[in-house]
C-alpha positions, 0 to 999 in steps of 0.5 A: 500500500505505500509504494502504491500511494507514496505518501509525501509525508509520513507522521509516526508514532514512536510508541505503538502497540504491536511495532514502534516507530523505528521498525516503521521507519526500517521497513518504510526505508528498505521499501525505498530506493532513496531516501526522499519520503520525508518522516515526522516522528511523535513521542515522549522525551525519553524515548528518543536515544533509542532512535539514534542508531536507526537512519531515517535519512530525511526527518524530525523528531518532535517531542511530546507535548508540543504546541500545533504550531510547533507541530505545523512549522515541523510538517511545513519544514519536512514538505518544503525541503523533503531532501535538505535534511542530509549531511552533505550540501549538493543541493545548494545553489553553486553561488551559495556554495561558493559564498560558504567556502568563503566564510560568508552566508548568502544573507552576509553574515560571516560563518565565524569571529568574535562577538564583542558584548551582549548587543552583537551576539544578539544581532548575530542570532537575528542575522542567521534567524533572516538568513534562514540558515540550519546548522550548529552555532559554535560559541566559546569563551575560555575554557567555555564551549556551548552549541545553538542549534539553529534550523531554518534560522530558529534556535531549536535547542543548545548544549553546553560544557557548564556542570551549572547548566546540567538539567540536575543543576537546573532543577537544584536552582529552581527548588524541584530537586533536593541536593541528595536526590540529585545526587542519587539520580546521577548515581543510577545513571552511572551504574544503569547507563542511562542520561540521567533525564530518563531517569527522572521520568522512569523513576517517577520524578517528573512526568513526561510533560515536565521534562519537556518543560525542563529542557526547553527551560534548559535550552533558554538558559544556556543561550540566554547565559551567553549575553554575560559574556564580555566576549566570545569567538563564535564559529556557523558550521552548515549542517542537517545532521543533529536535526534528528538526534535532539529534540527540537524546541521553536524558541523565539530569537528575539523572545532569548535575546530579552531573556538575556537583557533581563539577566545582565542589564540594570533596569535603572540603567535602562531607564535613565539611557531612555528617558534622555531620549523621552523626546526623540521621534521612533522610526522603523526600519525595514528590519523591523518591519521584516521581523515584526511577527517575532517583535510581536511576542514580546508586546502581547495584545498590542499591535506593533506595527501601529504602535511604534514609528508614525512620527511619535516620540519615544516618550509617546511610545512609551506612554502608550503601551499598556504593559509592566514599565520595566520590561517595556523600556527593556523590550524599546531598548533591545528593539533601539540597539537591534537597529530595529528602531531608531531615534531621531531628534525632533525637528524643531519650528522655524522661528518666525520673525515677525516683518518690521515696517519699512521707514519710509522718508516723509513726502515733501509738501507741495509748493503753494499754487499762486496762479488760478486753475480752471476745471477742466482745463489742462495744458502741458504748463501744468507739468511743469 
Protein backbone atom coordinates (compact mmCIF):
# COMPACT_ATOMS: atom_id res chain seq x y z
CA UNK A 1 0.00 0.00 0.00
CA UNK A 2 2.80 2.84 0.43
CA UNK A 3 4.54 2.02 -2.50
CA UNK A 4 1.36 2.33 -4.14
CA UNK A 5 0.11 5.79 -2.75
CA UNK A 6 3.70 7.15 -1.79
CA UNK A 7 2.50 9.45 0.52
CA UNK A 8 4.63 12.83 0.53
CA UNK A 9 4.67 12.81 4.44
CA UNK A 10 4.75 10.13 6.95
CA UNK A 11 3.87 11.13 10.72
CA UNK A 12 4.69 8.34 13.38
CA UNK A 13 4.01 7.26 16.46
CA UNK A 14 7.43 6.16 18.45
CA UNK A 15 5.29 4.04 20.84
CA UNK A 16 2.86 1.80 19.41
CA UNK A 17 1.14 -1.48 20.20
CA UNK A 18 2.08 -4.25 18.04
CA UNK A 19 5.93 -2.43 16.21
CA UNK A 20 7.04 1.06 17.25
CA UNK A 21 8.04 3.95 15.05
CA UNK A 22 11.74 3.00 14.45
CA UNK A 23 10.57 -0.55 13.00
CA UNK A 24 8.43 1.55 10.94
CA UNK A 25 10.80 3.77 9.53
CA UNK A 26 13.24 0.46 8.92
CA UNK A 27 10.64 -1.37 6.87
CA UNK A 28 9.49 2.23 5.14
CA UNK A 29 13.18 2.77 4.07
CA UNK A 30 14.30 -0.85 2.99
CA UNK A 31 10.90 -0.18 0.67
CA UNK A 32 12.63 2.63 -0.87
CA UNK A 33 15.27 3.17 -3.25
CA UNK A 34 16.39 6.73 -1.97
CA UNK A 35 15.69 8.39 0.91
CA UNK A 36 13.06 11.02 -0.28
CA UNK A 37 9.64 10.40 1.95
CA UNK A 38 10.29 12.74 4.47
CA UNK A 39 9.22 11.23 8.16
CA UNK A 40 7.87 13.11 11.13
CA UNK A 41 8.21 11.15 14.37
CA UNK A 42 6.00 11.97 17.66
CA UNK A 43 6.79 10.52 21.05
CA UNK A 44 7.74 11.48 24.74
CA UNK A 45 11.35 12.61 25.53
CA UNK A 46 12.74 9.55 26.95
CA UNK A 47 12.20 7.77 24.07
CA UNK A 48 14.30 9.33 21.61
CA UNK A 49 18.38 7.93 22.44
CA UNK A 50 16.83 4.70 21.49
CA UNK A 51 16.31 6.16 17.98
CA UNK A 52 19.74 7.23 17.29
CA UNK A 53 21.07 4.07 15.97
CA UNK A 54 18.33 3.91 13.37
CA UNK A 55 18.93 6.02 9.84
CA UNK A 56 15.72 7.60 8.79
CA UNK A 57 17.70 9.91 6.42
CA UNK A 58 15.37 12.86 5.58
CA UNK A 59 13.13 13.55 9.48
CA UNK A 60 12.22 15.19 12.66
CA UNK A 61 11.73 14.11 15.76
CA UNK A 62 9.48 16.18 17.63
CA UNK A 63 8.96 15.70 21.26
CA UNK A 64 5.97 15.22 23.06
CA UNK A 65 3.65 17.51 24.42
CA UNK A 66 4.01 20.08 21.75
CA UNK A 67 2.18 23.25 20.64
CA UNK A 68 0.27 22.75 16.94
CA UNK A 69 2.28 25.41 15.93
CA UNK A 70 5.25 23.74 16.74
CA UNK A 71 3.73 20.62 15.09
CA UNK A 72 2.60 22.96 11.54
CA UNK A 73 6.46 24.56 11.36
CA UNK A 74 7.89 20.78 11.85
CA UNK A 75 5.38 19.43 8.92
CA UNK A 76 5.82 22.79 6.88
CA UNK A 77 9.70 22.41 7.15
CA UNK A 78 9.95 18.36 6.03
CA UNK A 79 7.18 19.10 2.68
CA UNK A 80 9.37 22.02 1.74
CA UNK A 81 12.67 20.64 1.87
CA UNK A 82 11.72 16.99 1.91
CA UNK A 83 15.96 16.38 0.79
CA UNK A 84 17.57 19.19 2.87
CA UNK A 85 17.98 17.19 5.91
CA UNK A 86 21.31 15.41 4.75
CA UNK A 87 24.67 15.97 5.56
CA UNK A 88 26.13 16.95 2.56
CA UNK A 89 25.30 20.12 0.77
CA UNK A 90 24.96 19.04 -3.01
CA UNK A 91 21.67 20.53 -3.33
CA UNK A 92 23.00 24.07 -2.72
CA UNK A 93 22.68 26.67 -5.25
CA UNK A 94 26.61 26.81 -6.83
CA UNK A 95 26.63 30.55 -5.58
CA UNK A 96 25.73 29.86 -2.41
CA UNK A 97 28.04 27.11 -2.08
CA UNK A 98 30.96 29.46 -3.36
CA UNK A 99 29.90 32.48 -0.52
CA UNK A 100 30.23 29.03 2.10
CA UNK A 101 33.53 28.41 1.22
CA UNK A 102 34.28 31.87 1.72
CA UNK A 103 33.13 32.00 5.07
CA UNK A 104 30.21 34.45 4.38
CA UNK A 105 26.27 33.07 4.02
CA UNK A 106 24.21 34.47 1.20
CA UNK A 107 22.48 36.79 4.00
CA UNK A 108 26.08 38.18 4.57
CA UNK A 109 26.71 37.35 7.87
CA UNK A 110 30.28 35.96 8.47
CA UNK A 111 30.42 31.99 9.38
CA UNK A 112 32.77 32.63 12.30
CA UNK A 113 34.70 35.56 14.50
CA UNK A 114 34.42 37.35 17.60
CA UNK A 115 31.38 38.89 19.31
CA UNK A 116 32.12 41.96 21.50
CA UNK A 117 29.13 42.11 24.37
CA UNK A 118 25.55 41.27 24.69
CA UNK A 119 24.15 43.60 21.59
CA UNK A 120 26.39 41.74 18.63
CA UNK A 121 25.79 38.19 19.83
CA UNK A 122 22.12 39.36 19.63
CA UNK A 123 22.09 40.87 16.17
CA UNK A 124 24.07 37.64 15.40
CA UNK A 125 21.07 35.48 16.36
CA UNK A 126 18.63 37.89 14.47
CA UNK A 127 21.21 37.87 11.38
CA UNK A 128 21.27 33.77 10.98
CA UNK A 129 17.09 33.91 12.10
CA UNK A 130 16.97 36.28 8.49
CA UNK A 131 19.13 34.09 6.71
CA UNK A 132 17.43 31.35 7.32
CA UNK A 133 20.18 29.02 7.84
CA UNK A 134 20.30 25.16 9.58
CA UNK A 135 23.20 24.50 11.44
CA UNK A 136 25.10 24.46 15.00
CA UNK A 137 26.03 27.88 16.40
CA UNK A 138 29.89 27.01 17.94
CA UNK A 139 30.49 29.60 20.85
CA UNK A 140 33.50 29.76 23.04
CA UNK A 141 34.97 31.71 25.89
CA UNK A 142 37.78 30.40 27.68
CA UNK A 143 37.64 27.08 28.57
CA UNK A 144 33.69 27.67 27.86
CA UNK A 145 32.28 25.82 24.91
CA UNK A 146 28.40 25.93 24.03
CA UNK A 147 26.20 24.77 20.71
CA UNK A 148 22.85 26.61 19.45
CA UNK A 149 21.31 24.56 17.43
CA UNK A 150 19.76 26.53 14.70
CA UNK A 151 17.02 25.31 11.88
CA UNK A 152 15.70 27.16 9.44
CA UNK A 153 17.21 30.37 11.42
CA UNK A 154 15.01 29.49 14.77
CA UNK A 155 17.29 28.04 17.88
CA UNK A 156 15.98 24.67 18.46
CA UNK A 157 17.96 23.83 21.50
CA UNK A 158 21.84 24.25 22.83
CA UNK A 159 24.29 22.49 24.70
CA UNK A 160 26.99 23.04 26.93
CA UNK A 161 30.05 22.04 28.53
CA UNK A 162 28.87 24.26 32.18
CA UNK A 163 28.03 21.41 35.16
CA UNK A 164 25.91 24.72 36.14
CA UNK A 165 23.78 24.02 33.11
CA UNK A 166 23.32 20.35 33.57
CA UNK A 167 19.43 19.82 33.81
CA UNK A 168 20.26 18.32 37.54
CA UNK A 169 21.79 21.72 38.09
CA UNK A 170 18.94 23.32 36.57
CA UNK A 171 16.36 21.66 38.97
CA UNK A 172 18.59 22.13 42.18
CA UNK A 173 18.35 26.17 41.36
CA UNK A 174 14.66 26.27 40.94
CA UNK A 175 13.87 24.01 44.14
CA UNK A 176 12.43 20.92 42.05
CA UNK A 177 15.13 18.91 43.13
CA UNK A 178 16.89 18.11 46.67
CA UNK A 179 20.64 18.09 46.51
CA UNK A 180 20.70 14.34 47.88
CA UNK A 181 18.01 13.48 45.44
CA UNK A 182 20.37 14.98 42.78
CA UNK A 183 22.97 13.13 43.63
CA UNK A 184 21.07 9.60 43.74
CA UNK A 185 19.99 10.17 40.48
CA UNK A 186 23.43 10.84 38.97
CA UNK A 187 24.19 8.00 40.57
CA UNK A 188 21.62 5.44 38.70
CA UNK A 189 22.63 6.89 35.87
CA UNK A 190 26.21 5.95 36.35
CA UNK A 191 25.64 2.49 37.22
CA UNK A 192 22.47 1.92 34.59
CA UNK A 193 23.82 3.59 31.79
CA UNK A 194 21.48 5.94 31.08
CA UNK A 195 21.31 10.12 30.79
CA UNK A 196 20.14 10.99 33.80
CA UNK A 197 16.76 12.93 32.24
CA UNK A 198 15.04 9.38 31.71
CA UNK A 199 15.62 8.64 34.98
CA UNK A 200 13.92 11.19 36.35
CA UNK A 201 10.80 10.25 34.27
CA UNK A 202 11.38 6.10 34.93
CA UNK A 203 11.58 6.98 38.48
CA UNK A 204 8.64 8.73 38.86
CA UNK A 205 10.37 12.43 39.40
CA UNK A 206 8.76 14.08 36.84
CA UNK A 207 6.44 13.21 34.08
CA UNK A 208 6.66 13.28 30.56
CA UNK A 209 5.27 16.80 30.10
CA UNK A 210 7.58 18.35 32.91
CA UNK A 211 10.61 17.08 31.46
CA UNK A 212 9.97 18.56 28.16
CA UNK A 213 9.34 21.83 30.12
CA UNK A 214 12.53 21.28 31.88
CA UNK A 215 14.51 21.16 28.70
CA UNK A 216 13.04 23.73 26.51
CA UNK A 217 13.99 25.84 30.20
CA UNK A 218 17.45 24.38 30.00
CA UNK A 219 17.78 25.13 26.45
CA UNK A 220 16.69 29.14 27.01
CA UNK A 221 19.44 29.27 29.71
CA UNK A 222 22.21 28.14 28.18
CA UNK A 223 21.54 30.55 25.47
CA UNK A 224 20.21 33.04 27.42
CA UNK A 225 23.97 32.84 29.87
CA UNK A 226 25.73 33.86 26.70
CA UNK A 227 24.69 37.63 26.97
CA UNK A 228 27.18 37.70 30.30
CA UNK A 229 29.81 37.35 28.21
CA UNK A 230 32.08 40.43 27.53
CA UNK A 231 33.28 38.35 24.55
CA UNK A 232 33.04 35.42 22.53
CA UNK A 233 34.55 33.55 19.04
CA UNK A 234 31.93 32.20 17.53
CA UNK A 235 32.01 29.74 14.64
CA UNK A 236 28.28 28.77 11.93
CA UNK A 237 29.02 25.35 10.67
CA UNK A 238 26.09 24.38 7.99
CA UNK A 239 24.65 21.10 8.97
CA UNK A 240 21.43 18.99 8.96
CA UNK A 241 22.92 16.03 10.97
CA UNK A 242 21.76 16.92 14.69
CA UNK A 243 18.15 17.89 13.46
CA UNK A 244 17.37 14.04 14.23
CA UNK A 245 19.26 13.22 17.21
CA UNK A 246 17.76 16.31 19.58
CA UNK A 247 14.58 17.45 20.49
CA UNK A 248 13.60 20.46 18.77
CA UNK A 249 12.20 23.38 20.59
CA UNK A 250 10.76 26.52 18.46
CA UNK A 251 12.37 29.33 20.60
CA UNK A 252 11.82 32.87 19.52
CA UNK A 253 15.24 34.72 18.95
CA UNK A 254 14.01 37.72 19.91
CA UNK A 255 11.98 36.12 22.93
CA UNK A 256 16.03 34.51 24.19
CA UNK A 257 17.57 37.99 23.17
CA UNK A 258 15.16 39.92 26.09
CA UNK A 259 15.65 36.88 28.37
CA UNK A 260 19.27 37.85 28.12
CA UNK A 261 18.95 41.68 28.86
CA UNK A 262 16.94 40.83 31.95
CA UNK A 263 19.76 38.94 33.31
CA UNK A 264 22.82 41.08 32.68
CA UNK A 265 21.24 44.59 32.48
CA UNK A 266 20.24 47.11 35.12
CA UNK A 267 16.74 48.19 34.53
CA UNK A 268 17.57 51.59 36.43
CA UNK A 269 20.44 51.99 33.57
CA UNK A 270 18.00 51.20 31.27
CA UNK A 271 15.61 53.67 32.50
CA UNK A 272 17.76 56.72 32.72
CA UNK A 273 19.50 55.69 28.87
CA UNK A 274 15.68 56.06 27.57
CA UNK A 275 14.33 58.94 29.15
CA UNK A 276 17.17 61.47 27.64
CA UNK A 277 15.61 60.08 24.60
CA UNK A 278 11.50 60.58 26.01
CA UNK A 279 11.87 63.49 23.35
CA UNK A 280 13.47 61.78 20.46
CA UNK A 281 10.90 60.82 17.50
CA UNK A 282 10.99 56.49 16.72
CA UNK A 283 11.09 55.39 13.23
CA UNK A 284 11.09 51.90 11.97
CA UNK A 285 13.33 50.39 9.91
CA UNK A 286 12.69 47.67 7.40
CA UNK A 287 14.41 45.25 9.85
CA UNK A 288 11.93 45.58 11.86
CA UNK A 289 9.41 45.57 9.94
CA UNK A 290 10.77 42.24 8.34
CA UNK A 291 10.81 40.92 11.96
CA UNK A 292 7.54 42.14 13.02
CA UNK A 293 5.88 38.51 13.99
CA UNK A 294 8.97 37.70 16.22
CA UNK A 295 8.93 41.53 17.96
CA UNK A 296 5.14 40.63 18.30
CA UNK A 297 5.83 38.17 21.10
CA UNK A 298 7.47 40.41 23.08
CA UNK A 299 4.34 43.28 23.46
CA UNK A 300 1.01 40.51 23.94
CA UNK A 301 -2.20 42.17 22.81
CA UNK A 302 -0.74 45.18 21.10
CA UNK A 303 -0.15 45.93 17.67
CA UNK A 304 3.34 46.54 16.95
CA UNK A 305 3.36 47.89 13.51
CA UNK A 306 0.68 50.57 14.56
CA UNK A 307 2.43 51.37 17.88
CA UNK A 308 5.79 52.26 17.08
CA UNK A 309 7.01 54.66 14.46
CA UNK A 310 4.36 57.17 12.78
CA UNK A 311 6.26 60.33 14.00
CA UNK A 312 5.50 59.52 17.80
CA UNK A 313 8.19 60.25 20.31
CA UNK A 314 9.86 57.69 22.43
CA UNK A 315 8.29 59.34 25.49
CA UNK A 316 4.62 58.95 23.41
CA UNK A 317 5.58 55.48 22.84
CA UNK A 318 6.43 54.54 25.74
CA UNK A 319 3.44 56.28 27.49
CA UNK A 320 1.37 54.32 25.17
CA UNK A 321 1.61 50.71 25.71
CA UNK A 322 -0.02 49.14 28.18
CA UNK A 323 2.24 46.76 29.95
CA UNK A 324 4.88 46.46 33.01
CA UNK A 325 7.08 49.95 32.83
CA UNK A 326 10.19 47.94 33.02
CA UNK A 327 10.19 45.11 30.68
CA UNK A 328 8.58 47.91 28.03
CA UNK A 329 11.51 50.07 28.41
CA UNK A 330 13.78 46.88 28.15
CA UNK A 331 11.98 45.26 25.26
CA UNK A 332 12.47 49.51 23.36
CA UNK A 333 15.89 49.35 24.30
CA UNK A 334 16.68 45.65 22.65
CA UNK A 335 14.37 46.92 19.71
CA UNK A 336 16.86 50.62 19.64
CA UNK A 337 20.08 48.59 19.81
CA UNK A 338 18.86 45.81 17.46
CA UNK A 339 18.89 48.65 14.64
CA UNK A 340 15.03 47.71 14.65
CA UNK A 341 14.05 51.38 15.64
CA UNK A 342 15.97 54.21 15.56
CA UNK A 343 15.70 57.56 17.49
CA UNK A 344 15.59 60.63 15.73
CA UNK A 345 15.85 64.31 17.03
CA UNK A 346 12.62 66.29 16.94
CA UNK A 347 12.97 68.78 14.18
CA UNK A 348 12.18 71.98 15.84
CA UNK A 349 9.90 75.05 14.14
CA UNK A 350 11.22 77.85 12.45
CA UNK A 351 11.03 80.61 14.35
CA UNK A 352 9.30 83.49 12.62
CA UNK A 353 10.40 86.66 12.91
CA UNK A 354 7.62 88.93 12.72
CA UNK A 355 8.46 91.56 9.41
CA UNK A 356 9.24 95.05 10.74
CA UNK A 357 7.50 98.31 8.76
CA UNK A 358 9.77 99.83 6.13
CA UNK A 359 10.92 103.69 7.33
CA UNK A 360 9.51 105.47 4.56
CA UNK A 361 11.03 109.42 4.07
CA UNK A 362 8.49 111.96 4.80
CA UNK A 363 6.79 113.14 1.19
CA UNK A 364 7.80 116.87 0.71
CA UNK A 365 4.81 119.03 0.87
CA UNK A 366 3.64 120.71 -2.31
CA UNK A 367 4.60 124.46 -3.14
CA UNK A 368 1.89 126.85 -2.72
CA UNK A 369 -0.03 127.18 -6.36
CA UNK A 370 -0.31 131.16 -6.83
CA UNK A 371 -1.84 131.32 -10.08
CA UNK A 372 -5.92 130.20 -10.63
CA UNK A 373 -6.67 126.99 -12.43
CA UNK A 374 -9.94 126.27 -14.22
CA UNK A 375 -11.59 122.78 -14.04
CA UNK A 376 -11.43 121.09 -16.80
CA UNK A 377 -8.89 122.56 -18.49
CA UNK A 378 -5.21 121.31 -18.76
CA UNK A 379 -2.24 122.33 -20.93
CA UNK A 380 1.06 120.90 -20.92
CA UNK A 381 2.27 124.34 -18.34
CA UNK A 382 0.52 122.30 -15.62
CA UNK A 383 3.51 119.94 -15.56
CA UNK A 384 5.82 121.91 -15.32
Amino acid sequence: KYKAERPSLLIVETILPIMNGAEICVHIRALEEDLTTPILLLGPVDSHPSLKRFSFGTGLFLAKPFKASELWNAVETLLSRSRDFDLEFDDVDPLERAALAEGVSSAGFALEGTLAGAVQFGSLLLDVFQAGRTGILHLKKEAVEKRVFVVNGLPVNADSNLRSEELLSLLRARGELSADAAMQVQQNARVRGQLPRDLLVQDGILSHRELYRWLRIQACERIANCFGWDSVTYRFEPTKGFVELIPIFELNPMVVIDDGLERFFDADDIMLELFGSRAKVVDQTEKFKRLIPLTAQLFPGIDVAEQFGHGRTLGETLDGLSMDPIACQRRVKLLVDMGLLTLKVKPTAATVVPKQPVARPPTPAKPASHGARLVGSTTSDDFD
